[in-house]
N, C-alpha and C positions, 0 to 999 in steps of 0.2 A: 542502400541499407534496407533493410527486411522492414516491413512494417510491423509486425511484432515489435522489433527491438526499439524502432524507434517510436511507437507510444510509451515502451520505456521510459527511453529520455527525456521525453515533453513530460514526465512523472514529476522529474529531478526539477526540472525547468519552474513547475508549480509554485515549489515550495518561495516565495521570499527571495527570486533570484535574480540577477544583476551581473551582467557581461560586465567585462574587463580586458583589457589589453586587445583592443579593437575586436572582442566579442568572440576571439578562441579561447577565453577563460571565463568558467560561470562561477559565482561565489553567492551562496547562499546563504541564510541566518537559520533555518530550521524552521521557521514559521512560518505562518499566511497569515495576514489581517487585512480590515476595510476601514476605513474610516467612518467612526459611527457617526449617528443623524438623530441618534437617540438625544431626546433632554433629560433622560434618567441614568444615562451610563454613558460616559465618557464621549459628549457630543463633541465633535469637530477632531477628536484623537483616535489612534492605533487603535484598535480594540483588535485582540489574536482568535483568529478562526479555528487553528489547526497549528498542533505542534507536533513535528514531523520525530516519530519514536527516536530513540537512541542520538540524535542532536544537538550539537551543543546548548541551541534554547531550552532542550529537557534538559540537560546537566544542570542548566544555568537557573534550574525553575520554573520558567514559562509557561504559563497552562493556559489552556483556553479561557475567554473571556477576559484576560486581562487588556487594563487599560494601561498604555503608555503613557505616561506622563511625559515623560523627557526625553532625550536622545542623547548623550553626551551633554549632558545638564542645559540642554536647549529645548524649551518647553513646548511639546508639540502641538497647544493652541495656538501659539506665537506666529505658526509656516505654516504655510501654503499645503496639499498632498504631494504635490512636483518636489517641495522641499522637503518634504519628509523623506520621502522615497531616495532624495540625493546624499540624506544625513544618515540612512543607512545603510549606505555603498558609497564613500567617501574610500578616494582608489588608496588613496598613505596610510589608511586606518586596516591592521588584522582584526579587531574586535572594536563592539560597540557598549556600551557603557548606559545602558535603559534603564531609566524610573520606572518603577511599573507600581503595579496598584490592582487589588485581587478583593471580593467582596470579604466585607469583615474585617480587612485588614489597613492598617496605616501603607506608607508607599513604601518601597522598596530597592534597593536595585540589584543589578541580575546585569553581569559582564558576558556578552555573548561574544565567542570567534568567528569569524566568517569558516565558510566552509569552501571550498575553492578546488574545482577541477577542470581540467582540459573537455571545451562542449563533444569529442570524439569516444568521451570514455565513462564506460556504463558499468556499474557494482551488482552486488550481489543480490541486492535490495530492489533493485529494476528490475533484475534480470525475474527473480520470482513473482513479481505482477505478472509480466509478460510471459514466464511460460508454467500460470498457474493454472491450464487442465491438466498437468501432470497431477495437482493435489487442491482439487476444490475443497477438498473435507477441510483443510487447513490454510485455504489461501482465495479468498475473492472478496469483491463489492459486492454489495446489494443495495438496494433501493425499496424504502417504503414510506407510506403516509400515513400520518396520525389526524383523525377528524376530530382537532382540539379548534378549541375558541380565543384568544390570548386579547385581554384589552389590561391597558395602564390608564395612569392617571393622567388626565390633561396638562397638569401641572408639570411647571421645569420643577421636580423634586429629585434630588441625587440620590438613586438608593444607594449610593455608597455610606451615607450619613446613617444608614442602620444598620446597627450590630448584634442586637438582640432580638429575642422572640420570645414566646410561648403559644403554646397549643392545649387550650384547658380542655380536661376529664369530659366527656358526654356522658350526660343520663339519660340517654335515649334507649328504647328496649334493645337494640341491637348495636350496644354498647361495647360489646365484642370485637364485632365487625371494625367498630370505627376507630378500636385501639390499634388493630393490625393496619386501618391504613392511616393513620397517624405517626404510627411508629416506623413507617418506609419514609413518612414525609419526613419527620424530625432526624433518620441519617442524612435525606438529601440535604438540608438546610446544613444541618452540622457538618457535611461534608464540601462546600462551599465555602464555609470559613465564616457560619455567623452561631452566635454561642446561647444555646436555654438559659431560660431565668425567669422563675416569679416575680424579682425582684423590680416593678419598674419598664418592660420590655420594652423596649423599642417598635416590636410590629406583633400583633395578633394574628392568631392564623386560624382562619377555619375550613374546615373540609366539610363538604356534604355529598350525597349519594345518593342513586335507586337502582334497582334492577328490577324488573317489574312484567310481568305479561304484556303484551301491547293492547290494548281494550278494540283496536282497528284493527286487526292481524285479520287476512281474509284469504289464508291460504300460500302455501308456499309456492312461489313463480318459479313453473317446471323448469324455465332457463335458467335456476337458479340451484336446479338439484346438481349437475356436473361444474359449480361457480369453480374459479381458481381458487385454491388455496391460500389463506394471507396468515404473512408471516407478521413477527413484529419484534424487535429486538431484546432479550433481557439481560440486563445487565447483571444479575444476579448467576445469571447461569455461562453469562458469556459467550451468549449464540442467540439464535434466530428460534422461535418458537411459532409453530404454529397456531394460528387462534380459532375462533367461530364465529368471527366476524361479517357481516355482509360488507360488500363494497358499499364506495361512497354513492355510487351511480342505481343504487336499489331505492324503489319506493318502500315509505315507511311500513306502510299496510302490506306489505309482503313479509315483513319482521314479527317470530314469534317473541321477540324478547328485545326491549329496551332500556339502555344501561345510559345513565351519566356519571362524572364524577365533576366534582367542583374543587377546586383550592384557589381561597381568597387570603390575602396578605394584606391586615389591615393598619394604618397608620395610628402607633399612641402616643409617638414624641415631639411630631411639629402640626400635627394639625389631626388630634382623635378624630377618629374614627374615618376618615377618608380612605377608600379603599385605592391602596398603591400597584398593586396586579393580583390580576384574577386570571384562573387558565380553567377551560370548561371541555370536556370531551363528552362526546354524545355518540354512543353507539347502538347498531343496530344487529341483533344477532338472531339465528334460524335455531337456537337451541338454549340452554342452561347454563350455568355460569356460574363463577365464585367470584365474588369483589374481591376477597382477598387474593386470587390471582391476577386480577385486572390492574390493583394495586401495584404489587408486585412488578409488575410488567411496566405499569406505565405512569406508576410516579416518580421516578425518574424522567422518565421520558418528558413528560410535563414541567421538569422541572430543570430542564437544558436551556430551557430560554428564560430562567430567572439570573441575572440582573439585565441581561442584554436582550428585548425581544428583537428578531431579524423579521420573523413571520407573526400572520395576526390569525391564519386560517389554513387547514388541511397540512400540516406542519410538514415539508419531507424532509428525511431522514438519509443519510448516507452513512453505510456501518463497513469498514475497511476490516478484514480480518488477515493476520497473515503470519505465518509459520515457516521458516525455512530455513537454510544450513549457511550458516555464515564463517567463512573464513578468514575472509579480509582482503579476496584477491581483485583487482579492479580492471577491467579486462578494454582490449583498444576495439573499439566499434569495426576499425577499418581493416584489423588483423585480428578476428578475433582470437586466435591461439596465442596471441603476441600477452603478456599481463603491461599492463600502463605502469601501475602502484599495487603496494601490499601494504594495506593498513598496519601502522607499528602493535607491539603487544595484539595482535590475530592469533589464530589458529596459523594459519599459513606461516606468519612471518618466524613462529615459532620452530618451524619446521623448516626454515631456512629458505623459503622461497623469496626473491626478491623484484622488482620493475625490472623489466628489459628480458625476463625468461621465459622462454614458448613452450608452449602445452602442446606436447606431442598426440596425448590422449588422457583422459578422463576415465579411471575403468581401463573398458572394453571399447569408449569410443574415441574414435579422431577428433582431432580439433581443426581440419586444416580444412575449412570454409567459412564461403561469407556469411553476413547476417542474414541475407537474402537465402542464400540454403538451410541457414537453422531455421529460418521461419516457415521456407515451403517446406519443410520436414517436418517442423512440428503441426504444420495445421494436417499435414496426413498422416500423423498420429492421431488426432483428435477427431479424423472421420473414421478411419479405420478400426479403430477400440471405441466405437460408442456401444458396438454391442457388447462390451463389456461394463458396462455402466448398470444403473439402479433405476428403473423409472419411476421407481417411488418415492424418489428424492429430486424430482424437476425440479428446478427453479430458473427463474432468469435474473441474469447478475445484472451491477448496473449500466453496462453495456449495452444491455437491450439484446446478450444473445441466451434465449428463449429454450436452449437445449443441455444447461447446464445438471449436469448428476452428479453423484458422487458413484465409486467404484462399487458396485455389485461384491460386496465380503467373497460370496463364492468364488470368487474369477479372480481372485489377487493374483494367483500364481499368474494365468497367461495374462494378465496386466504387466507384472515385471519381468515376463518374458519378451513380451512386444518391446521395452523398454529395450532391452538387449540386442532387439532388430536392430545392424548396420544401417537399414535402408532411413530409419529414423531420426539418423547422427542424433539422440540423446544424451548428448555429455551433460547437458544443464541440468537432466535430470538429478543428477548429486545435489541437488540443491534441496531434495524432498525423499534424499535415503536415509533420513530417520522415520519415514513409515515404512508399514509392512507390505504394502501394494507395490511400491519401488526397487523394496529392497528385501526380500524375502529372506534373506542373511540374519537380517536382527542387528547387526553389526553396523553402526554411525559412522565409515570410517572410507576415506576419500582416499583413494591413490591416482596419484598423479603424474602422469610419465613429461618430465622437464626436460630441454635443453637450454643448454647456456655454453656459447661458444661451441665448443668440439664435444664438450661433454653432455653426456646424457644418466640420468638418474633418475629412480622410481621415488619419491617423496608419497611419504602417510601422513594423511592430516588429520586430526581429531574436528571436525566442525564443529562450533557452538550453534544450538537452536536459538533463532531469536525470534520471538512474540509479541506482536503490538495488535491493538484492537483499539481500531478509530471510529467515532459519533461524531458526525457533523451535521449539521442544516445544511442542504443544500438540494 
């Protein structure tokens, strides 16, 4: 099997997964979680890391940070993590029946179905990790770190127990400023599930700020004129944004410009005025600055580890982005022209495609090689069109490989002409012919040359795009 396809697989494997029927069946829940340590959020239970897009856990609600209370009405402080792990792959059970519990809110529960396939057979959803330098603009990891500070109260205090806030008016001169970042905090909070109010709050919040010249600034470190570029993720914009940050690894006195931001979360209903978490970011920068973009940017960010902190310092960040053409056809690792399953209600199944039918060709390409060939073909696509790339959009994904671009606009055309090269076998490419670099056509629309038994037929399929865009700690 091609090493491409199979980091694939170990993708699927990630999620919340659990062998079956002596470990040729994997059944998953859609999520990842750890057992928290916290005494402020859900210590000794499930707290969820990551719920996997389109999922029965997202159907079911599942979001990040939640705490499990239960398992099929079996209380998850009560067992063991060995027991946990076995109450949610219990081989007679199709679906699990979870307590769960979300900041602001009372508990709840949320019926999840396992998800269950043969470990030989890889989707559409793998497949576009694994052969996303056909379409970086729309499909990769990255990796970045935030130089925040995070400290909690010593106290075992459940921030579950608070539901309200406010955030009073500043009369400070740049009273401005401080409403713009206020007003990023009060969606975050509100967007987590805890509610304003004069009335009585529950926790006080205060923000404070500078941005300032550095009074020790002694000159820019010429190592420091060609620095890499740092990105940092916004949520607001739904991509990666470049900053004018120095690294963490600059001395201070090299920085023309020094930035903090504070956000304190303070205690009014079991014990005033005790501060319950505080998150502090200190930045160092070679230029000018608006708070209200810093804001922007990074109160959010700052506020991914409110109820659950994981980290206490240099926070890293793992940002999934992904874009690509979903069908529903689920293809056999070991044939791959062979399809395993056709997700019901798909594009494909619409089209009448069903399990057991071979892909004669995709387009203009074969299907009739192994995984090991799609792979060596796609990594000499990806040496061969690098001069058709942008180098003014370097980045390195979270892989660690250092030469990723996106497509040079100019060159679209011989970009989806290479695409075209035989020598390439790019069938998978259909998976990213809703852009214009792949598909110069304009036209979404997949033809598929099937057999089935003695007969043969051309099948059109309409793709749906599907979009997920993951933040994690890690």
């Amino acid at each position: 099997m091609g090493k491409v396809i199979v980091s694939a697989v170990l993708l699927f494997v990630s999620a919340a997964c659990f062998a079956q029927n002596g470990g040729n069946i994997i059944c998953r829940l859609g999520f990842v979680y750890e057992i928290s340590r916290s005494a402020n959020w859900g210590m000794g239970k499930p707290v969820v890391g990551h719920v996997v897009p389109y999922s029965s856990a997202e159907l079911a609600g599942i979001v990040q940070g939640d705490v499990i209370e239960a398992i099929d009405g079996i209380p998850a402080a009560s067992v063991s993590e060995g027991e946990i792990a076995q109450l949610l792959n219990l081989a007679e059970n199709n679906e699990v029946l979870l307590t769960v519990r979300s900041l602001g809110t009372q508990e709840r529960q949320a019926r999840v179905r396992k998800e269950c396939k043969r470990v030989n057979v890889i989707s559409e959803d793998q497949l576009a990790s694994a052969f996303n330098m056909y379409s970086l603009e729309t499909t990769a990891e990255r990796q970045f770190a935030c130089p925040f500070k995070v400290t909690v109260t010593t106290d075992s205090v459940d921030f579950g127990n608070f539901f309200t806030y406010i955030i009073p008016p500043s009369n400070r001169d740049d009273r401005e400023q401080v409403a713009v970042v206020n007003n990023y905090l009060d969606k975050e909070l509100t967007r987590k599930g805890l509610t304003a109010t004069a009335n009585n709050p529950d926790i006080l919040v205060q923000t404070s700020f500078f941005l300032n010249r550095n009074p020790n600034f002694k000159g820019t470190n010429r190592l420091l004129i060609d620095k890499p570029q740092i990105f940092r993720y916004d949520f607001s914009r739904n991509g990666m944004e470049a900053v004018p940050f120095l690294s963490s690894l600059t001395v201070e006195s090299e920085a023309e410009y020094i930035l903090q931001l504070r956000i304190r979360l303070i205690d009014q209903k079991i014990v005033p005025g005790r501060i319950l978490w505080e998150c502090e970011a200190n930045e160092l920068l070679d230029g000018p600055y608006r708070i209200e973009d810093y804001a922007r940017i990074h109160v959010p960010l700052m506020c991914v580890q409110y109820p659950y902190v994981k980290f206490t310092r240099n926070i890293p960040f793992t940002v999934g982005k992904k874009s690509y053409n979903y069908t529903g056809i689920q293809y056999d690792i070991d044939r791959m022209e062979r399809i395993a399953s056709v997700d019901r209600n798909s594009p494909a199944y619409a089209a009448g495609v069903r399990a057991g039918d071979v892909i004669e060709r995709i387009g203009n390409q074969r299907m009739n090689h192994t995984a090991e060939e799609f792979s060596a073909a796609y990594k000499r696509f990806i040496t061969q069109t690098m001069k058709y790339r942008d180098p003014k959009t370097l980045f390195t994904d979270a892989n660690g490989f250092k030469r990723c671009m996106y497509w040079d606009t100019s060159k679209y055309a011989e970009v989806s002409d290479a695409v075209d090269e035989a020598a390439f076998i790019s069938a998978f490419s259909y998976l990213y012919s809703f852009t214009p670099y792949m598909n110069q056509a304009g036209n979404n629309v997949c033809v598929f040359r099937i057999k089935r038994g003695r007969e043969k037929m051309d099948v059109t399929i309409r793709p749906a795009v599907r979009s997920e865009i993951t933040v994690e700690l890690k």
